[in-house]
Residue, then its C-alpha position, 0 to 999 in steps of 0.5 A: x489520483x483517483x486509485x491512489x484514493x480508492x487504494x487508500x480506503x481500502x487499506x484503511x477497511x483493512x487496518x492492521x493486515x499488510x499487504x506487498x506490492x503483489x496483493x494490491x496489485x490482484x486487488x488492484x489490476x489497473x496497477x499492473x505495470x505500476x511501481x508501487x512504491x512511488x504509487x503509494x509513496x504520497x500515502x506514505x508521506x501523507x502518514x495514512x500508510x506505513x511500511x515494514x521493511x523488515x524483511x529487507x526493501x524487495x519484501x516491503x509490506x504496506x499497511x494502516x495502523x490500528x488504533 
């Protein structure tokens, strides 16, 4: 829970950029091994993180709105 937070803010320090699983996980190495989609999912839910899955479900970027 305490990384999920700490991801959270960081995200939140980088409004507007998206971010796939890999380069949180290089900004992050405690979630190596870690499915990130159920790690971020309560930020998700919680409205702090959006998805872009445009470019298909396997190519999912994670991001925090600006405005």
């Amino acid at each position: 829970e305490e990384v999920r937070v700490r991801v959270g803010r960081w995200m939140e320090g980088h409004k507007g950029q998206q971010f796939m699983a890999g380069d949180l996980i290089r900004e992050f190495p405690e979630l190596d091994g870690v499915a990130i989609s159920l790690f971020i999912k309560p930020l998700v839910e919680a409205g702090t993180v959006k998805t872009d899955t445009s470019e298909g479900n396997r190519r999912t970027k994670y991001f925090v709105a600006e405005g």
